[in-house]
N, C-alpha and C positions, 0 to 999 in steps of 0.2 A: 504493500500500500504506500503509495505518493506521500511524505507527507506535507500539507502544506505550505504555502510559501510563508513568510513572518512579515506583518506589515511593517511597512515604514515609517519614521516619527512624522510623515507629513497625513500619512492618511489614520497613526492611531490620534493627530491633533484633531482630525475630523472626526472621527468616532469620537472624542470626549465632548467635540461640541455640541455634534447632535444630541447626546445622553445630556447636555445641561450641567456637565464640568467645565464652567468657565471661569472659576477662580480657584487660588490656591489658598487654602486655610494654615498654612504655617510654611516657614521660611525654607524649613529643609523637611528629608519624607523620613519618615518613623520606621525605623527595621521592627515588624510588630513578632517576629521570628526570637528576638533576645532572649524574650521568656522564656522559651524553650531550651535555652544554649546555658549550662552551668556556668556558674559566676566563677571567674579566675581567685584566683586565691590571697589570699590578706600577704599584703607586703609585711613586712615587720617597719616597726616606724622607726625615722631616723635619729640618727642621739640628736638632744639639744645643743643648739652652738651657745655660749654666752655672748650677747650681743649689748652693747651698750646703749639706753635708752637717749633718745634724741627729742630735744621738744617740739613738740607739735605746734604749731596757731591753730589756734580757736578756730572752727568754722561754724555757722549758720547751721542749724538743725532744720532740713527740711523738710516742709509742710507736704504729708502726701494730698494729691488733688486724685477726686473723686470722676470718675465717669459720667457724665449726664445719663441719665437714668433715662430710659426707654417709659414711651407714653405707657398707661395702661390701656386696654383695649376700648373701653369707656369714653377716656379722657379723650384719646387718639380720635374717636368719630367726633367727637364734640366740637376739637377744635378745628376740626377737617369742615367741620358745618359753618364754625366761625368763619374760615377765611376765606370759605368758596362764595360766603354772603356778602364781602366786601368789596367783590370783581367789580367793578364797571364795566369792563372790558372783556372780549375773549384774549389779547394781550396781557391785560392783567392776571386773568384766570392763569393764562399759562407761567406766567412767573410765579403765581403762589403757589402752583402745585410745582415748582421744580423747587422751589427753596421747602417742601412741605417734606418733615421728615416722620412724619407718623404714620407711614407703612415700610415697611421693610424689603419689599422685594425693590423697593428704591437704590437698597445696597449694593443689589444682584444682577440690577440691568446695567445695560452699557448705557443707556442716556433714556428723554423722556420721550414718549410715542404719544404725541397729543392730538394733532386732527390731521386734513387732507382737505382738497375743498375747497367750496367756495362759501364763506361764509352768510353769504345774500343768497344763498340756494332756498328752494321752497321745501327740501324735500331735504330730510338727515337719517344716514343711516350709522345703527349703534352697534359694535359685534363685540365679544366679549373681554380678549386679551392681545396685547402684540405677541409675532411668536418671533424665529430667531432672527429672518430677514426683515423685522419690522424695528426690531431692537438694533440692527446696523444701521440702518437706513434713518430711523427716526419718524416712520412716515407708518401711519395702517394701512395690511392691506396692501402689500406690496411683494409677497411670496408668490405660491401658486392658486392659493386662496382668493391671493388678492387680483391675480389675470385672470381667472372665472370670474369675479366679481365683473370684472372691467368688461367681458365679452358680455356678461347678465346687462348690466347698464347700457350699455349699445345697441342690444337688441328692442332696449326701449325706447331707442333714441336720445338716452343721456351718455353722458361720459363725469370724468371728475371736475369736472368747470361747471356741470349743473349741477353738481348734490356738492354736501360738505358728508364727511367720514370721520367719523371718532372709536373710541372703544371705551367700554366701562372701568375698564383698568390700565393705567396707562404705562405701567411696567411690566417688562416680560415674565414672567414667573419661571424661576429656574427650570431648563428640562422640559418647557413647555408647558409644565404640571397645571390642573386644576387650582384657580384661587382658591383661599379659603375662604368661609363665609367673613371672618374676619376682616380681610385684605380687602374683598367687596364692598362692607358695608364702609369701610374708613376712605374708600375711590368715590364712591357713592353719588356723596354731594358734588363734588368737583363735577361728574358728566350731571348733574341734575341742575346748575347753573350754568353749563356750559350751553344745552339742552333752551335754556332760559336767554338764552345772550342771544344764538344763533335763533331762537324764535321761529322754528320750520313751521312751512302749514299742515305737510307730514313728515310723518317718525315711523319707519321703519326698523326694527331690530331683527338683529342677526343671530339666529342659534340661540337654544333652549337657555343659559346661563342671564345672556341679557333681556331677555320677552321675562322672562321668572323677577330679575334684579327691578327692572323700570314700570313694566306693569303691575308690579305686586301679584304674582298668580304663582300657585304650586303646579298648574296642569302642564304637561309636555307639549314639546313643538309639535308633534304631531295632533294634538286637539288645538291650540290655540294659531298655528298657521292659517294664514288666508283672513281670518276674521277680524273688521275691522273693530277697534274699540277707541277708546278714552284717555290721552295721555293727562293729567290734571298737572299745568305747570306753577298754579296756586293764583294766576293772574287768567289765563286762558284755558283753554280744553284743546288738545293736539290730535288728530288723526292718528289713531295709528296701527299699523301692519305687523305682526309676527311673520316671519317667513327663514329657511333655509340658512343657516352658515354655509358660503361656500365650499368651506373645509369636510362640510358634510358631504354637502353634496359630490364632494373628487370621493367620500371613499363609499356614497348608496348613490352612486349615479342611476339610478331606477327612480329616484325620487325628482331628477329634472325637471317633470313634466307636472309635476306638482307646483317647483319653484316658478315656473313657466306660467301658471294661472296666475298666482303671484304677484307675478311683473306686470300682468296683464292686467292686473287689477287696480296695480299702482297706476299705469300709465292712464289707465281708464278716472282716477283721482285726479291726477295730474291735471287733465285736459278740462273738466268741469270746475277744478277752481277758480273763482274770479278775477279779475287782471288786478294787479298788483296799483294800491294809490299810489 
């Protein structure tokens, strides 16, 4: 039997990327093997020399300083609700959530993945996390997800100069992983003002995570796609569409023809909204 070949440090750097090892948690790597290996044997200690004492200066007894203490998870949404209420701006929004250190996958991404778009769009769509070409780039919706998307929006006759694009979470979660409901509900406010700023006449959401997070519903994409309901933004009431993550749709392409009524349905919204004062 062959055996085979031994990757290379270029392709095992690619294997830890996609597995979601992108940082190194300590300076050098731990031989966790020691344990196993008997401990060498006690030196005998060496005589004492007599050394003549030398005086010292005084120095300054240093004050240990303390780590800033991580929010509580409580605290963390509270103040995540303070500062998203102070935006004026989608500028603004966006500087508060990069200086915002009360979630932690903040640690873990390479930078922040905030929108796409055109802000004065009528129509916003929301999906649930950046994955790892979204975390290079900076931009949602920019993998393979994100060119299904772009052929979806075409066939309705948009592209990304008519909609604006965001995500519920706007760091990558290591690995690609599931948020926790935690990390959710502390992003939360940020897309719920942002959502507020950009003022669409519809809201679209993407994939069961975000239809669940922004409409408030336990039911699955599967019952709550296609049906239109109620975004409440506490000043207005939003359109809005549950329908398909692309991501889903690359790996149940059987369900196409589903997202396809979908589109149809948007466009059909689209075209009876009243012309803009």
């Amino acid at each position: 039997m062959t055996p085979e070949p031994r990757p290379n440090a270029r392709e095992l750097l690619a294997f830890y990327l996609e597995a979601g090892v992108d940082c190194a948690l300590m300076d050098e790597p731990v031989n966790r093997l020691l344990d196993d290996i008997a401990p060498e044997p006690a030196r005998p200690p060496a005589e004492p020399r007599l050394v003549s004492p030398q005086p010292q200066p005084a120095t300054p007894r240093a004050v240990p300083t303390a780590a800033a203490p991580a929010l509580a998870p409580d605290a963390a949404i509270l103040s995540a609700r303070e500062a998203a209420r102070t935006a004026p701006s989608l500028q603004a929004l966006r500087e508060l959530l990069a200086a915002f250190d009360g979630c932690a996958l903040k640690a873990t991404a390479t930078q922040l993945v905030f929108a796409d778009g055109n802000p004065q769009a009528r129509i916003m769509l929301v999906g649930e996390a950046p994955g790892r070409e979204e975390d290079i780039e900076g931009l949602p919706f920019v993998g393979r997800s994100g060119k299904l998307l772009d052929r979806m929006l075409a066939s309705i006759g948009l592209d990304r100069s008519t909609v604006y694009i965001a995500n519920v979470i706007p760091w990558r979660p290591p690995g690609n992983r599931t948020p926790t409901p935690q990390e959710t509900q502390t992003c939360l406010p940020f897309t719920q003002r942002q959502i507020e700023l950009v003022d669409p006449d519809l809201l679209v959401t993407l994939g069961n995570p975000s239809t669940q997070t922004l409409l408030a519903t336990r039911e699955g994409i599967m019952k709550t796609r296609g049906r239109w309901v109620d975004y409440d933004t506490g000043s207005r009431r939003i359109r809005a569409l549950p329908t398909f993550h692309p991501a889903y749709l690359l790996r149940s392409p059987s369900y196409k023809r589903m997202a396809w009524q979908d589109l149809r349905a948007i466009a059909k919204a689209l075209e009876d909204l009243p012309p803009k004062a």
